[in-house]
C-alpha atoms as an extended CHARMM CRD file, in Angstrom:
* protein
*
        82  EXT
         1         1  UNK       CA             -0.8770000000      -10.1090000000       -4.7740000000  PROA      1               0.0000000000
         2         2  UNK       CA             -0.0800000000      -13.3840000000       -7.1100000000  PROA      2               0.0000000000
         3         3  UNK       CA             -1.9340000000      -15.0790000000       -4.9290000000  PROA      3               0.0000000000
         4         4  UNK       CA             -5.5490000000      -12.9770000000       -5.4120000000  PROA      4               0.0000000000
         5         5  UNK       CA             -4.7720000000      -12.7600000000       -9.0660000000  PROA      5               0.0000000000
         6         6  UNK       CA             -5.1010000000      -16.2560000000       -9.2210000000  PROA      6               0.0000000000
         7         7  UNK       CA             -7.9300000000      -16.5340000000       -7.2260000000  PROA      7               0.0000000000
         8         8  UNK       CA             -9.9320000000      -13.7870000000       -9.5960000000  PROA      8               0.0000000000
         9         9  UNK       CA             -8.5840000000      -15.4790000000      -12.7990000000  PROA      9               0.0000000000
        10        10  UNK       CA             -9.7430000000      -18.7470000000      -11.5150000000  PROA      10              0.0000000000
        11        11  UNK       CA            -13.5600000000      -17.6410000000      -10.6480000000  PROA      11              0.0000000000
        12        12  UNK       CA            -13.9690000000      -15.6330000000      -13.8810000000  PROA      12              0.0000000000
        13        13  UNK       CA            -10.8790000000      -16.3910000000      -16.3710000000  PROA      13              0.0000000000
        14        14  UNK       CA            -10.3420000000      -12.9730000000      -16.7910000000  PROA      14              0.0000000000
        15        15  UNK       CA             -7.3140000000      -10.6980000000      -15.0860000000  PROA      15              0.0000000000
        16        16  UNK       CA             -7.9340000000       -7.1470000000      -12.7950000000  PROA      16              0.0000000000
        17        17  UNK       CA             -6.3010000000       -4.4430000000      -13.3950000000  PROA      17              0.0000000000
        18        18  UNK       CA             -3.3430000000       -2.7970000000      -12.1730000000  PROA      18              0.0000000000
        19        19  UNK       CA             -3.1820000000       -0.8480000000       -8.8530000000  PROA      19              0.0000000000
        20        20  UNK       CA             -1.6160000000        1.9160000000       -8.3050000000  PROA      20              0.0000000000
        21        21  UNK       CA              0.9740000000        1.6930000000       -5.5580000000  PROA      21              0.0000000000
        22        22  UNK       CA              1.4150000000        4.7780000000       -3.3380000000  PROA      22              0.0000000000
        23        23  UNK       CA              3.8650000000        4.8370000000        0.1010000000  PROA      23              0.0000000000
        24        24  UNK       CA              2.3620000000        7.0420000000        2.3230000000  PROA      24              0.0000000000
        25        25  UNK       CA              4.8390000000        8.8820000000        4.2480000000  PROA      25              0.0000000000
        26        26  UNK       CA              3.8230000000        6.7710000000        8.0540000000  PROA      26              0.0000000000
        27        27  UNK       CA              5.6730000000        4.2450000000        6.4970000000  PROA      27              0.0000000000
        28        28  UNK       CA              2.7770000000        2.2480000000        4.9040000000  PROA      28              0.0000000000
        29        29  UNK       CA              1.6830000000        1.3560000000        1.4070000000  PROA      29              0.0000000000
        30        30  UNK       CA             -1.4980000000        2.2940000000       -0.4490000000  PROA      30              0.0000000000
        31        31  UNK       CA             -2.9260000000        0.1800000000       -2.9030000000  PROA      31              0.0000000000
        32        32  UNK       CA             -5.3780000000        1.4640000000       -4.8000000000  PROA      32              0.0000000000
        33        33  UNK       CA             -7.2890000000       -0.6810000000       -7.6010000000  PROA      33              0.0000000000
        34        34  UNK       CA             -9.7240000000        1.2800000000      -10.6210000000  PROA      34              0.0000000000
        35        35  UNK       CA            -12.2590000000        0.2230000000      -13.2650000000  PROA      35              0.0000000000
        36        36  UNK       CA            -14.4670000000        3.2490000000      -14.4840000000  PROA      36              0.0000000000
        37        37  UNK       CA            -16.2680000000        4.4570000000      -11.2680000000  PROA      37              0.0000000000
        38        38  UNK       CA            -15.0820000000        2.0210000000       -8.8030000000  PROA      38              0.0000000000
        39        39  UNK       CA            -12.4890000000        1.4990000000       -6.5410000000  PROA      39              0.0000000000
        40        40  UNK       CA            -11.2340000000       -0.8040000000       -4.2100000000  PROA      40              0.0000000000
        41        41  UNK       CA             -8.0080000000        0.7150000000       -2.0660000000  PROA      41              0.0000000000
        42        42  UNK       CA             -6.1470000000       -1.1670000000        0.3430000000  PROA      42              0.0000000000
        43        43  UNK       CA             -3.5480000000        0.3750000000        3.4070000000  PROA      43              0.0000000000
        44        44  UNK       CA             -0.7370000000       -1.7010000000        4.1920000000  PROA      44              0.0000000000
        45        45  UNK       CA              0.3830000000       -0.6360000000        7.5950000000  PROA      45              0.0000000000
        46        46  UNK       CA              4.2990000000       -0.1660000000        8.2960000000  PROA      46              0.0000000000
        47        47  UNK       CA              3.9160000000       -2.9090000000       11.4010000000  PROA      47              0.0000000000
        48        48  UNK       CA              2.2830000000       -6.0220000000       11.0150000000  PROA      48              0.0000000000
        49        49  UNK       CA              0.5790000000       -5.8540000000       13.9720000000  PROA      49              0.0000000000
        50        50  UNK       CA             -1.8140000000       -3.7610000000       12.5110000000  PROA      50              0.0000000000
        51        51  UNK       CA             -4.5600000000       -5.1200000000       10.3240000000  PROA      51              0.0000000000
        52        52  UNK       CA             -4.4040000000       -3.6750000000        6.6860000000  PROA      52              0.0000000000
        53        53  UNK       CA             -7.1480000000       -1.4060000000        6.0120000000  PROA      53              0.0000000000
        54        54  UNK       CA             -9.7130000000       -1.2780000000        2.8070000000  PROA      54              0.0000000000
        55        55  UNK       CA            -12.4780000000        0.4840000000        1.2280000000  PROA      55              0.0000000000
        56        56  UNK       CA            -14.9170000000       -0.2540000000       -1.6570000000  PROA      56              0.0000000000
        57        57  UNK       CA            -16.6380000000        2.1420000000       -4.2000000000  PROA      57              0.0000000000
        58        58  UNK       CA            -19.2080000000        0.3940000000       -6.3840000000  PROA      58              0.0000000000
        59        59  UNK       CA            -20.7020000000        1.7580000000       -9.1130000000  PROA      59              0.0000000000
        60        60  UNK       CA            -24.2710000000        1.3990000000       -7.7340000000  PROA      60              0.0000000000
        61        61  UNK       CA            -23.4310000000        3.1320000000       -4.6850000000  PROA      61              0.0000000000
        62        62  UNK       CA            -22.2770000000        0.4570000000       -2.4190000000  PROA      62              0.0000000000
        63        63  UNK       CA            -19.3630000000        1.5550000000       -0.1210000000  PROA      63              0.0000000000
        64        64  UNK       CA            -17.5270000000       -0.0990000000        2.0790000000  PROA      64              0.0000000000
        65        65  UNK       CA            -15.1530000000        0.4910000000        5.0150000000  PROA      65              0.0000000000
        66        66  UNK       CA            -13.2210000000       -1.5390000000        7.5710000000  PROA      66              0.0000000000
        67        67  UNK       CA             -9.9960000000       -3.7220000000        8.1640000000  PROA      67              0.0000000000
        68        68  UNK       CA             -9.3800000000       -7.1520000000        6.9680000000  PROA      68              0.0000000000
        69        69  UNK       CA            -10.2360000000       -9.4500000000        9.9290000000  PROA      69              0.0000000000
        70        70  UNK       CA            -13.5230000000       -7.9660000000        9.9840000000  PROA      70              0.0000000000
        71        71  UNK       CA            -14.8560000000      -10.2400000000        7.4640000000  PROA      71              0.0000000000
        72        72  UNK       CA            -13.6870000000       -7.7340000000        4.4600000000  PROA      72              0.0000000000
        73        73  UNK       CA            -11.2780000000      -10.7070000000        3.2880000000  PROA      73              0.0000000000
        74        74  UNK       CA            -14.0510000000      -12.1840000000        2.0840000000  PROA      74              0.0000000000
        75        75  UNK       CA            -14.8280000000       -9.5710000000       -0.7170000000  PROA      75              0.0000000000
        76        76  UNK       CA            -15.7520000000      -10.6940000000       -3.9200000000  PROA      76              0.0000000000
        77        77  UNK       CA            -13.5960000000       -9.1210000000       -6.5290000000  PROA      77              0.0000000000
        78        78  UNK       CA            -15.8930000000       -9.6030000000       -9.4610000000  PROA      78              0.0000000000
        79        79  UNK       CA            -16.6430000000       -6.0140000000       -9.4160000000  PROA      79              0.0000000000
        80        80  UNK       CA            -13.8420000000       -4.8180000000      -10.6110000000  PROA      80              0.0000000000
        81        81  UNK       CA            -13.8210000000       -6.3810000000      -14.0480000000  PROA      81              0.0000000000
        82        82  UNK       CA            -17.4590000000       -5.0400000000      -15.1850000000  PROA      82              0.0000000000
């Protein structure tokens, strides 16, 4: 988490905000990131050799879907702060 917080404050010298942090009763951990209308959530599995699992709301009706190793890592994060 540090370590994307960084990242975001380094590309636009500003900070996110907050997630929420939700476990989920399979054992994993929900992650869930707001800013008015959009959302970025993230689903930690309970074994690693799952691949977590994430989903994007924009504003201007972008959405979406998939796990990270399927080239979702490489989201930009911007959105989130306007």
């Amino acid at each position: 988490m540090s370590k994307l917080v960084r990242r975001v404050h380094s590309v636009v010298a500003a900070t996110i905000p907050l997630p929420e942090i939700s476990p989920i009763p399979d054992g994993s951990i929900d992650v869930h990131w707001r800013s008015g209308d959009r959302l970025f959530a993230l689903n930690v599995p309970a074994t690693p050799d799952q691949p977590p699992t994430c989903y994007l709301r924009g504003n201007d009706g972008t959405n979406l879907k998939g796990t990270l190793g399927e080239g979702l890592e490489a989201l930009d994060v911007k959105w989130l702060l306007f």
